[in-house]
C-alpha positions as CSV (number, residue, x, y, z in Angstrom):
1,X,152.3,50.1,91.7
2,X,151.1,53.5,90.7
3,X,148.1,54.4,91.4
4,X,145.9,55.3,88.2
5,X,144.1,58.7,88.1
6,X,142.6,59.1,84.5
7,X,142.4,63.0,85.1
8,X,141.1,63.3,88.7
9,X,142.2,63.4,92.0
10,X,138.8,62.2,94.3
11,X,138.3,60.9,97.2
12,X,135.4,58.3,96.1
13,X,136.1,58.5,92.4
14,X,136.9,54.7,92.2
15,X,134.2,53.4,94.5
16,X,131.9,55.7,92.2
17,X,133.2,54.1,89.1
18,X,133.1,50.8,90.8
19,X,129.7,50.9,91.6
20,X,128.3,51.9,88.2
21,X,130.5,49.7,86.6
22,X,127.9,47.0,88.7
23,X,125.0,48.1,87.9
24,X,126.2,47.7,83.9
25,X,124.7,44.4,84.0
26,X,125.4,43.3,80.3
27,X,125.8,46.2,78.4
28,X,128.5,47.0,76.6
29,X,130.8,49.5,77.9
30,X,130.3,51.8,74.6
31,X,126.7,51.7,75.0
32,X,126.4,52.2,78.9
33,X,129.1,55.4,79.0
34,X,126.4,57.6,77.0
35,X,123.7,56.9,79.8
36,X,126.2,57.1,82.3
37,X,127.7,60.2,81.1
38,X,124.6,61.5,79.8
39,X,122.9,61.4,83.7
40,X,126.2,63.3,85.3
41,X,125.9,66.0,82.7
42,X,122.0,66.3,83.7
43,X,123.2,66.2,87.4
44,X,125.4,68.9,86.5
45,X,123.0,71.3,84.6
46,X,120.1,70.7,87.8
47,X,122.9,71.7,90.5
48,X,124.0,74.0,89.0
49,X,120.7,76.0,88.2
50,X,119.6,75.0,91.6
51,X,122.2,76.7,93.1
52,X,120.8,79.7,91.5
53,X,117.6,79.2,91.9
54,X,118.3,79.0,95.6
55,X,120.4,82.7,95.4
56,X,117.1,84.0,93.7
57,X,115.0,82.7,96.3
58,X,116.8,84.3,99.1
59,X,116.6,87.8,97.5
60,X,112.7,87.8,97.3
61,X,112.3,89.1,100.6
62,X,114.8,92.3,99.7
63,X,114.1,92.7,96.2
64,X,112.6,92.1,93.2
65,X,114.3,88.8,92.4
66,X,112.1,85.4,90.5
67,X,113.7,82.5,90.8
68,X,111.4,81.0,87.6
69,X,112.3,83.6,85.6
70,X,114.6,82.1,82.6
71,X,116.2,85.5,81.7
72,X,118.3,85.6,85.3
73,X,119.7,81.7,84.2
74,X,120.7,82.8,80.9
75,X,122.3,86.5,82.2
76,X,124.5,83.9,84.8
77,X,125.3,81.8,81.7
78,X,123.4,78.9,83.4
79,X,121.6,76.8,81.5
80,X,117.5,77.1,82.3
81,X,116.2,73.8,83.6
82,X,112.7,73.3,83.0
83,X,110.5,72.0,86.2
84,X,110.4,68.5,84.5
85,X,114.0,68.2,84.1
86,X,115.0,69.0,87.2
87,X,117.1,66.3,89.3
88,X,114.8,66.2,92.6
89,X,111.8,65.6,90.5
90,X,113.7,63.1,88.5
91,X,115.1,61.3,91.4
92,X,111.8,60.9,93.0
93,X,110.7,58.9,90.0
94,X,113.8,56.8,89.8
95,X,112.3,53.5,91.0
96,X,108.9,54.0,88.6
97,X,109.0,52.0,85.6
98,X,108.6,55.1,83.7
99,X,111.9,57.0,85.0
100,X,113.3,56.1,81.1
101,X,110.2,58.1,79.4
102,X,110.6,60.9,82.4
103,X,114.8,61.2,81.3
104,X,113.7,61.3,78.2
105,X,111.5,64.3,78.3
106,X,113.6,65.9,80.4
107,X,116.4,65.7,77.6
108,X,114.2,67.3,75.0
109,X,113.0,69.9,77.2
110,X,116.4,70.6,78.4
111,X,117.5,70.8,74.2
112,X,114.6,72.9,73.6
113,X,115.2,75.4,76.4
114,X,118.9,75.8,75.9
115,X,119.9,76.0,71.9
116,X,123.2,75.7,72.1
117,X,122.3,72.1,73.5
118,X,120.4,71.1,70.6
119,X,121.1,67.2,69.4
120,X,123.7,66.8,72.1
121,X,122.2,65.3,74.8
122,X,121.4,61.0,74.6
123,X,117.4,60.6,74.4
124,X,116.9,56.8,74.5
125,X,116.4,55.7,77.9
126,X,113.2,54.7,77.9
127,X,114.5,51.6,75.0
128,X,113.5,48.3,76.4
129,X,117.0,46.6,76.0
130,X,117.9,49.3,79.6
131,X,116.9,47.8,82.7
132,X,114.9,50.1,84.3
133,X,115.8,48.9,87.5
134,X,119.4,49.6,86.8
135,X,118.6,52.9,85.2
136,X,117.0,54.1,88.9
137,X,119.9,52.8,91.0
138,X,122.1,54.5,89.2
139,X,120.3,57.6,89.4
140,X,120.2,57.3,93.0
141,X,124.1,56.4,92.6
142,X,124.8,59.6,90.4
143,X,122.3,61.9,92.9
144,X,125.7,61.4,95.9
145,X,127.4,63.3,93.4
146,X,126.9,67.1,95.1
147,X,126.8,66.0,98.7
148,X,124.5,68.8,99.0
149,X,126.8,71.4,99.9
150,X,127.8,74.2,97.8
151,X,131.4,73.6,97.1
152,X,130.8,70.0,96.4
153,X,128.3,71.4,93.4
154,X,130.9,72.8,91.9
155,X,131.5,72.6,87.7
156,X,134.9,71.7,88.9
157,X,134.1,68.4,90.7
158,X,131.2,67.3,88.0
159,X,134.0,68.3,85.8
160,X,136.8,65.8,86.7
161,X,134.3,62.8,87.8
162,X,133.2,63.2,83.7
163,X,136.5,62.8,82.9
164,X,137.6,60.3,85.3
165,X,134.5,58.3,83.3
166,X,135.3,59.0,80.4
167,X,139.1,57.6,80.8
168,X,137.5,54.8,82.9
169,X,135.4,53.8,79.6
170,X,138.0,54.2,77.1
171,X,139.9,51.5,79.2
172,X,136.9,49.3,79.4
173,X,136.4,49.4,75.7
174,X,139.8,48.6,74.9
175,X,141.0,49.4,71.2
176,X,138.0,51.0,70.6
177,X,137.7,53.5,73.3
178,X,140.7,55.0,72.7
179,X,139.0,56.9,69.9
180,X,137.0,59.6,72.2
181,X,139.7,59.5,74.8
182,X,143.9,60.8,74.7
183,X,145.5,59.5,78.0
184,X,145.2,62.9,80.2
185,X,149.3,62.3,80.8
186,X,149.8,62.6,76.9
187,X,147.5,65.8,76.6
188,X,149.2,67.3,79.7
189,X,152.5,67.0,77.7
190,X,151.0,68.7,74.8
191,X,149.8,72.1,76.9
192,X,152.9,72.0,78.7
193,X,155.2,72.1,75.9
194,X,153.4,74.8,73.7
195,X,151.8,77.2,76.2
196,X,148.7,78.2,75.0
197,X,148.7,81.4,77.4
198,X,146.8,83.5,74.4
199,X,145.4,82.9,71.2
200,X,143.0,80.9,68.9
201,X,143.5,77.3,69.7
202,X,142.5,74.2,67.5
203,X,141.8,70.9,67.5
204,X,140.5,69.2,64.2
205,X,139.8,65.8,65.4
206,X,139.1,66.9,68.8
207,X,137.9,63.5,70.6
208,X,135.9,64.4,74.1
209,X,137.4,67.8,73.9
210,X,140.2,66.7,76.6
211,X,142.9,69.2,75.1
212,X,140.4,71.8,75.4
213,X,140.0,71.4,79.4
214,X,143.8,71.0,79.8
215,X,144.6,74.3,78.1
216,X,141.6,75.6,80.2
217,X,143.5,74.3,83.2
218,X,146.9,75.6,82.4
219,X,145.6,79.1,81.8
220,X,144.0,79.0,85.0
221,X,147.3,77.8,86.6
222,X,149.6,79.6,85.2
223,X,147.9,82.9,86.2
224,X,146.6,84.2,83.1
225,X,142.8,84.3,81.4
226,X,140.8,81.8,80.0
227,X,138.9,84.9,78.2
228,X,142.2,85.5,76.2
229,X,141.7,82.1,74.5
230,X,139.6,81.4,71.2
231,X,138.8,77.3,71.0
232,X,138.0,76.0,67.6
233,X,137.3,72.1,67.2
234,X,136.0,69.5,65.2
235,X,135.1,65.7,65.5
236,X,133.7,63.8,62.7
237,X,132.0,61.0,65.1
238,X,128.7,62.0,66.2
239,X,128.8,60.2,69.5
240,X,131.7,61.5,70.0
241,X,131.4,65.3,69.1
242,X,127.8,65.1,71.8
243,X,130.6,63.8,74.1
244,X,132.5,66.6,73.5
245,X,130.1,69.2,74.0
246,X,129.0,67.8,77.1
247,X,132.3,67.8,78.1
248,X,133.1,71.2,77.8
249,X,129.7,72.3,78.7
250,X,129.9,70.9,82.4
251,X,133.6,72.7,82.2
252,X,131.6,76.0,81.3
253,X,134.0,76.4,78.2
254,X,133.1,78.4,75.3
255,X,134.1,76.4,72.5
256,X,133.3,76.7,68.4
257,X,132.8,73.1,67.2
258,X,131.6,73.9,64.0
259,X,128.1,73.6,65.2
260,X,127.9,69.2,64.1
261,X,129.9,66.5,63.8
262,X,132.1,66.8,60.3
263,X,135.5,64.8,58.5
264,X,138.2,67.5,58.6
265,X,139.0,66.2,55.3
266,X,136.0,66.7,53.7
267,X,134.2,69.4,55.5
268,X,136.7,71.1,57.0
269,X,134.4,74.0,59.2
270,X,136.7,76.4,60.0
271,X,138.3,76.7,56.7
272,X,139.5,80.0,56.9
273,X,140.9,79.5,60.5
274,X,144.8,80.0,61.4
275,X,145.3,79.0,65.0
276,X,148.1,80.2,67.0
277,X,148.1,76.5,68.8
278,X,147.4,73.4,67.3
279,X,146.9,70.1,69.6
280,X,145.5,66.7,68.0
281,X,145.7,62.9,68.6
282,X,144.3,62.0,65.1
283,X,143.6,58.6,64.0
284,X,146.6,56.3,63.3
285,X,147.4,54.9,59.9
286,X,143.9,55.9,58.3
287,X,143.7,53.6,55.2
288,X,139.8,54.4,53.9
289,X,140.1,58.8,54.6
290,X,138.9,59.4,50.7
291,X,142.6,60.3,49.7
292,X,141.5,59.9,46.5
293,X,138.7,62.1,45.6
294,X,141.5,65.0,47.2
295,X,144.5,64.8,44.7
296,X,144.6,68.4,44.0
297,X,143.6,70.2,47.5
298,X,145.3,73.2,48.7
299,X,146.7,71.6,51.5
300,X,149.5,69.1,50.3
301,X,151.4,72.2,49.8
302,X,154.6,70.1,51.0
303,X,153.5,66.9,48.7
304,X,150.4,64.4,48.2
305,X,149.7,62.5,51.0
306,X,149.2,58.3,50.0
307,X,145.2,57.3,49.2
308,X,146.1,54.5,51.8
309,X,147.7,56.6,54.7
310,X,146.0,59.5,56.0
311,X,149.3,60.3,58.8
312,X,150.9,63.1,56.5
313,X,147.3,64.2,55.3
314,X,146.8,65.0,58.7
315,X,149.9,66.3,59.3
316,X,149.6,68.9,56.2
317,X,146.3,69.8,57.4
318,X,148.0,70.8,61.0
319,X,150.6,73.1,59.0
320,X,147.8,74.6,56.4
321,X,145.8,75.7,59.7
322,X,148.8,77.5,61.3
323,X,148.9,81.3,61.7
324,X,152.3,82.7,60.5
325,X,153.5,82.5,64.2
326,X,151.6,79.1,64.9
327,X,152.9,75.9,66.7
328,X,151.1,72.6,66.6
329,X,152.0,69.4,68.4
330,X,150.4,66.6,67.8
331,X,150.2,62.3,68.4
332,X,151.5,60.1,65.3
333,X,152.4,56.6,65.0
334,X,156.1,55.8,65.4
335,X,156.6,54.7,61.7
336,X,155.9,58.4,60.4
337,X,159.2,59.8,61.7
338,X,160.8,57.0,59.9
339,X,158.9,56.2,56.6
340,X,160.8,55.4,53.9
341,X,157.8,54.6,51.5
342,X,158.2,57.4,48.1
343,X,155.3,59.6,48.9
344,X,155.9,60.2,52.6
345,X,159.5,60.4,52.2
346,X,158.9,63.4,50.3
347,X,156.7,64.8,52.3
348,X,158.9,64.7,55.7
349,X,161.8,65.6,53.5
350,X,159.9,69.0,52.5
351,X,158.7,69.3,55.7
352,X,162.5,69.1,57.3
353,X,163.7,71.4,54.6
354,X,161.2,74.0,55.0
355,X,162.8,74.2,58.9
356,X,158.9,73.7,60.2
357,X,160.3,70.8,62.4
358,X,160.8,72.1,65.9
359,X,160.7,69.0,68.5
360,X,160.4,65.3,68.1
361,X,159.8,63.5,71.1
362,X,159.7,59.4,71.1
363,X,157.3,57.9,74.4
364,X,157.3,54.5,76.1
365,X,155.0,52.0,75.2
366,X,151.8,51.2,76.7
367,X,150.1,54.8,76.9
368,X,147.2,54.4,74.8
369,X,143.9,52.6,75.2
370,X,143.8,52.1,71.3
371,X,147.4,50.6,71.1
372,X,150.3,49.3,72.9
373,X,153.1,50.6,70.3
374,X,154.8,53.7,71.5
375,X,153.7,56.4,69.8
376,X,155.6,60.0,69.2
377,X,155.0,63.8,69.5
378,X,155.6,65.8,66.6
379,X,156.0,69.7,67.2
380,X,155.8,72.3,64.3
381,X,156.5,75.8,64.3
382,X,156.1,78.2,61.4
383,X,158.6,80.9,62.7
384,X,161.4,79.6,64.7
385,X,162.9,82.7,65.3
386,X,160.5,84.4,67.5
387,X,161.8,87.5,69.1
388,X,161.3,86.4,72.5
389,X,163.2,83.1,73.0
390,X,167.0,81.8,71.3
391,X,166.8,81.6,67.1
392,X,166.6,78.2,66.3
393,X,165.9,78.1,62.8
394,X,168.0,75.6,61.0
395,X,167.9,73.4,64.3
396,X,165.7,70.3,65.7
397,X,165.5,69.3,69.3
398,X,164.8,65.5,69.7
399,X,164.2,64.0,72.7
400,X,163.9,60.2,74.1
401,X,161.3,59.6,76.6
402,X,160.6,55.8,76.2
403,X,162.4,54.7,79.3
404,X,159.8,57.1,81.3
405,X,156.5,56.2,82.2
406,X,155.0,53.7,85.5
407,X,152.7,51.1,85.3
408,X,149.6,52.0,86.8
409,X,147.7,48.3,85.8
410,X,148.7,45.8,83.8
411,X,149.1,47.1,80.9
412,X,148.9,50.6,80.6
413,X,151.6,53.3,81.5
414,X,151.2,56.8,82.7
415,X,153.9,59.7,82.6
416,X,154.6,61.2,86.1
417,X,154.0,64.9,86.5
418,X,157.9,64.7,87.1
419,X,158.6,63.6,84.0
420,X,156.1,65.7,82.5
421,X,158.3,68.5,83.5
422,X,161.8,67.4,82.2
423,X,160.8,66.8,79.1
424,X,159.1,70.3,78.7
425,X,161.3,71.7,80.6
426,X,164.4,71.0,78.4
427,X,162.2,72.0,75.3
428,X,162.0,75.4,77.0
429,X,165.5,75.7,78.2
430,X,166.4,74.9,74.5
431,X,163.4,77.8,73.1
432,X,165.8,80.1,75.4
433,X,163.1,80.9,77.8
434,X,165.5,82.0,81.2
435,X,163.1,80.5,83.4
436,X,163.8,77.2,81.9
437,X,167.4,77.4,82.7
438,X,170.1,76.6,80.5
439,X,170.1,74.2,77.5
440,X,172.5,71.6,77.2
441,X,172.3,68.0,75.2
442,X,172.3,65.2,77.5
443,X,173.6,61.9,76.1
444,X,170.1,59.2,76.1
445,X,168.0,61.9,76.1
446,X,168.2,65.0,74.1
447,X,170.4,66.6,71.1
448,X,169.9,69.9,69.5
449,X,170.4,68.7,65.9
450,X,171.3,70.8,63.1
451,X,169.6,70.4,59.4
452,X,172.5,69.1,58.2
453,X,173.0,66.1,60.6
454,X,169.2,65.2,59.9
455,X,169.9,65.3,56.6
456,X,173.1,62.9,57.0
457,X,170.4,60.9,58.4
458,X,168.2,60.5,55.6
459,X,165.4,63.1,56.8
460,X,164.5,60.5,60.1
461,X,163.0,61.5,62.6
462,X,163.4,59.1,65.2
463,X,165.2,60.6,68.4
464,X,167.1,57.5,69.2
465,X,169.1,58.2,66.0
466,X,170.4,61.4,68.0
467,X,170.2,61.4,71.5
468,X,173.0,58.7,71.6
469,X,173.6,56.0,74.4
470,X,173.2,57.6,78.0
471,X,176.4,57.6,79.8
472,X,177.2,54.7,81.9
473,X,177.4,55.4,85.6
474,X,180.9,54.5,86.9
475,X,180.1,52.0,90.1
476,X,183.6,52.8,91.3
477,X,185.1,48.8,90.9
478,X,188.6,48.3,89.0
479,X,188.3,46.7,85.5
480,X,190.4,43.9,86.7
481,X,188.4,43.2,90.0
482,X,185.3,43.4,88.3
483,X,186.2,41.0,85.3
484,X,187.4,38.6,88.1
485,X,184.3,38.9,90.0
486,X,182.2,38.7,86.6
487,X,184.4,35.2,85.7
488,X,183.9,33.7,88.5
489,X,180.2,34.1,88.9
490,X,179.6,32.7,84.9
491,X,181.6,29.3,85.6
492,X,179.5,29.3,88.8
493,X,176.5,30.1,86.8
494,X,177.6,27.3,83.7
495,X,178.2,24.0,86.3
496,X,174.9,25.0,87.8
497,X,173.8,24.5,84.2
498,X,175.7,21.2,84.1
499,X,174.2,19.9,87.0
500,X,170.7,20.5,85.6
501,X,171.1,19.3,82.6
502,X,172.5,15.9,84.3
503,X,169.1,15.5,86.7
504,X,166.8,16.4,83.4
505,X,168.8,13.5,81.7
506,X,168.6,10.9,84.6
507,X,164.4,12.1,84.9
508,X,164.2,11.2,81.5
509,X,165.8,8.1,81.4
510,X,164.1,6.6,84.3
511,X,160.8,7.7,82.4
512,X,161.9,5.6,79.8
513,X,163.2,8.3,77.2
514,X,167.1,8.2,78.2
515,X,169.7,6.7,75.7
């Protein structure tokens, strides 16, 4: 079985996992990730501004250099950690009955010192419902983190054990964790296929901020700089959006989020935005969004999305925030590619017609936390004939991925980087890109469809009404030895049948319940 990774790639990641997972005692999992999440971004902060501090120190001797002076935190984009809030201090106190008041204060001194902190950082640790006890051990569990060396102090490491959490909570809270957390696999996809290299990206239900790291982390692969990205979110949950922000603060990523927690809906914050990229996982199937109190907005430029449905709200909304060059791709339940209901019809018929519909892409089952349907990727792009790349206007690629994926636990899937890479890939080889090679369809998986076939097809979506059946492989036996072969092993397999069927019978009738 395949090994799970939720995002990193640790030597002691599980066994760290493992051992707070002990000491949850019985809290809930959606309670206990905020204090355990809410201590490693602490840990974070105090490492990183004692790294600092320790730089400062060393340059007192040589020149004018003050290690409590706030200004030389804030010039290093560090974030100033008051005396009380620092993690030695805090550590010391772990096994006091107080440590819960001490963490406490240390948050709102940490809030008030930093602003861009402000209401993001959990402040309820001293509530008598958490064990105190607990709370120090895992303090002292959280302090390994850092190792004391340097290197192992790094944003990078605090970075991807946050993560690793946060996908380790997700699956612990089942359906409901899912809602803060897009399988890393899924957002990998995502970056991969649109290359956010340069530009403003967006995410208007933004989660934990995970498509914000990956795009991050493929800029920083691929060569080019994070600087030449813009990063615009929103998140309407408030326990979520400090998540977020936490997030990205350990990742050290600049990131606009609309400054609190709002419903893109009804307080859209970046109103005016256009982003060149677009990546979301919205809520499926939203049936209480407030459709109705929006039956004139600007956005349903394509048709009125259903008071019951908010799928093709979102997906409108996605469009609306697109620069003229702009490509989003986004998560959506599997029934929106197919949806034969009057209003969404419509809708994807407009859409299709428009020639906004770049790339479907069908995935297995099992992905999610928050469901075990297969979900699909939709990918939009307002200009399909960009200059670099193939003119593909008038033209659809679909592609069938649900036979990919590995199990990595019972019931959860994870797409290989391997397979990350043929599907995107193919999608690049079809854009025209040379390093992608050349395009061609391949029977099971993917068909360059024309707007005429889709429309033969009643404007679906779905990629298994394209792709076709994937060629059989030819085993290399004659028909007529093989239909031999085939014969003889079914009246094999049928007086097997016979027989057992005669000893059930016989069982049964000495029992008393034989004719």
């Amino acid at each position: 079985m395949a090994k799970a990774t939720n995002g990193a790639n640790l030597g002691f990641e599980e066994k760290l996992w493992a051992a707070a997972d002990k000491l949850r005692g019985h809290m809930d999992a959606s309670e206990y990730k905020h204090v355990v999440l809410g201590l490693i971004f602490l840990k974070y902060i105090s490492d990183a501004f004692e790294e600092k501090y320790e730089e400062l120190k060393a340059l007192q001797a040589t020149e004018y250099a003050d290690p409590e002076e706030r200004d030389e935190y804030v010039a290093a984009n560090i974030f100033w950690v008051p005396k009380e809030a620092r993690w030695a201090r805090l550590q010391a106190g772990a096994k006091q009955p107080t440590i819960g008041k001490l963490l406490d204060d240390a948050m709102v001194a940490i809030e008030k010192e930093n602003p861009k902190l402000k209401g993001v950082l959990p402040k309820d640790f001293s509530r008598p419902a958490l064990d105190k006890h607990r709370l120090g051990e895992l303090i002292d569990l959280i302090g390994t983190i850092g190792l004391g060396d340097k290197e192992s102090r790094s944003k990078d490491i605090l970075g991807r054990v946050y993560e690793y959490f946060l996908g380790r909570f997700a699956a612990a809270e089942g359906k409901g964790g899912g809602e803060f957390y897009t399988p890393q696999c899924v957002v990998k996809l995502l970056v991969e296929m649109i290359e956010p290299y340069k530009g403003r990206i967006f995410d208007p239900c933004c989660g934990s901020g995970g498509m914000f790291v990956q795009s991050e982390e493929f800029v920083k692969v691929h060569g080019g700089r994070v600087g030449d990205i813009a990063i615009y979110g929103q998140e309407s949950n408030p326990t979520t959006w400090r998540l977020a922000m936490m997030n990205l603060a350990i990742r050290g990523i600049d990131v606009n989020l609309g400054g609190q927690n709002a419903d893109s809906f009804h307080n859209d914050l970046h109103k005016d935005l256009r982003a060149d990229f677009i990546l979301a996982n919205p809520p499926f199937n939203m049936s209480d969004w407030g459709g109705e109190r929006l039956r004139e907005d600007a956005r349903w430029k394509y048709g009125t999305p259903p008071a019951n449905n908010a799928n093709y709200a979102w997906i409108q909304h996605f469009i609306y925030h697109l620069s003229p060059a702009g490509i989003t791709g986004f998560v959506m339940a599997n029934g929106s590619m197919s949806t034969s209901t009057t209003t969404e019809f419509g809708i994807r018929k407009s859409i299709v017609e428009a020639d906004l519909v770049d790339c479907m892409i069908a995935l297995p089952g099992q992905l999610f936390y928050t469901t075990q349907i297969p979900v699909c990727l939709w990918f939009l792009a307002r200009n399909k004939k960009n200059g670099k790349f193939r003119d593909r206007r008038g033209q659809t690629l679909f592609i069938d991925a649900r036979k990919m994926g590995t199990l990595v636990d019972r019931i959860h899937k994870e797409l290989s980087n391997e397979e990350i890479a043929k599907i995107a890939t193919a999608y690049h080889a079809w854009r025209g890109e040379k390093v992608a090679g050349k395009y061609e369809d391949i029977p099971g998986f993917c068909k360059s469809a024309k707007t005429e076939e889709i429309r033969e097809h009643g404007h679906v979506l779905t990629p298994g009404r394209y792709v076709g059946a994937e060629a059989a492989e030819d085993d290399g036996e004659p028909f007529e030895e093989k239909m031999k072969r085939l014969t003889t092993q079914l009246h094999d397999q049928f007086a097997e049948s016979d027989k057992l069927e005669a000893t059930i019978k016989k069982n049964l009738k000495r029992l008393g319940y034989g004719g």
